[in-house]
C-alpha positions in Angstrom: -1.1 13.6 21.3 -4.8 12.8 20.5 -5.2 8.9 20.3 -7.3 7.8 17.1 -9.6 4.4 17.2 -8.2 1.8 15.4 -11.0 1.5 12.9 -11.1 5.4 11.9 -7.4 4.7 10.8 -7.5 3.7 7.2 -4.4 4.2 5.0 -5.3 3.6 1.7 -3.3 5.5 -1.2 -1.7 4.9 -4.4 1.4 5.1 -4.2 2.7 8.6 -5.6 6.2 9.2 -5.5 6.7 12.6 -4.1 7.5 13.1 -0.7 4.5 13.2 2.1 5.6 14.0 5.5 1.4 13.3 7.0 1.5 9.6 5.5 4.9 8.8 7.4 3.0 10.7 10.7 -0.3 8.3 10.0 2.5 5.1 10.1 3.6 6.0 13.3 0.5 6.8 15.0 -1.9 4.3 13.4 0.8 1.5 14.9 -0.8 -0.9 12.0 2.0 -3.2 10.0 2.4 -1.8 6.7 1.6 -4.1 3.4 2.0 -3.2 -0.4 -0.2 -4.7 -3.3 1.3 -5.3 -6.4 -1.2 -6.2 -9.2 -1.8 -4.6 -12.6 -5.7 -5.5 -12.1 -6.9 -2.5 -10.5 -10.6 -4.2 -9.2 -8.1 -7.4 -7.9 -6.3 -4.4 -5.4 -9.3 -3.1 -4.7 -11.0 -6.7 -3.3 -7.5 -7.1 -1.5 -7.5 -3.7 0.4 -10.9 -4.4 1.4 -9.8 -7.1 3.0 -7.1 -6.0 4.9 -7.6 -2.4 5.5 -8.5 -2.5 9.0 -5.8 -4.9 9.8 -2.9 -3.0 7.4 -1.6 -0.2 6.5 -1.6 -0.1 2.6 0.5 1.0 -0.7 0.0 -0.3 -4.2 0.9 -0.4 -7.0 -0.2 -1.2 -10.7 3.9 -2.4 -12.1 6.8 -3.7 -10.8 9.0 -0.6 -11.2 6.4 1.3 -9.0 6.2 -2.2 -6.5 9.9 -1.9 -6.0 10.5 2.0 -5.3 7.5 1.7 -2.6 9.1 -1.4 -1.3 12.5 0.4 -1.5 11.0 3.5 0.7 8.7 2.1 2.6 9.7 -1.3 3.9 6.8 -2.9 4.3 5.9 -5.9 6.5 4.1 -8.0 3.6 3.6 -7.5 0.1 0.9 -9.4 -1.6 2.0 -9.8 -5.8 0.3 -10.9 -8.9 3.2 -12.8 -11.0 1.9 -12.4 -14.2 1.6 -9.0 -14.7 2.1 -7.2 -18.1 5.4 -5.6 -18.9 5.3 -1.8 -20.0 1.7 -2.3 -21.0 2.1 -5.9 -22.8 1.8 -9.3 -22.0 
């Protein structure tokens, strides 16, 4: 098993719901927590990620509905979550 320097692992995706077996592979050998960010502003996930990407390994997503089925599957260690978000494309 090759060992990868911290700072080349980056996980960044939107969250797609189909089965991935290389993301689960990148989780176990990046040994990063995992975090999802849950924000319908797409520029306000982007700013997070950047913050965190070296630190985290990341999901979003842009709804609730999404938020909860990558929550569900993934069990992440934190999840960062705007509280006002618009509901089925509507304030």
């Amino acid at each position: 098993m090759q060992l990868v320097d911290e700072s080349e692992v980056i996980n960044i995706s939107v969250y797609v719901l189909k089965e991935n077996k290389s993301k689960i592979i990148d989780k176990i050998t990046s040994g990063l927590p995992t975090m999802v960010i849950v924000d319908d502003n797409a520029e306000l996930r982007h700013y997070i990620r950047e913050v965190f990407k070296n630190k985290f390994t990341i999901y979003e997503a842009d709804d609730g509905t999404t938020a909860y089925t990558v929550i569900e599957k993934e069990v992440p260690d934190i999840v960062i979550s705007d509280v006002m978000m618009k509901k089925n494309g509507r304030n």
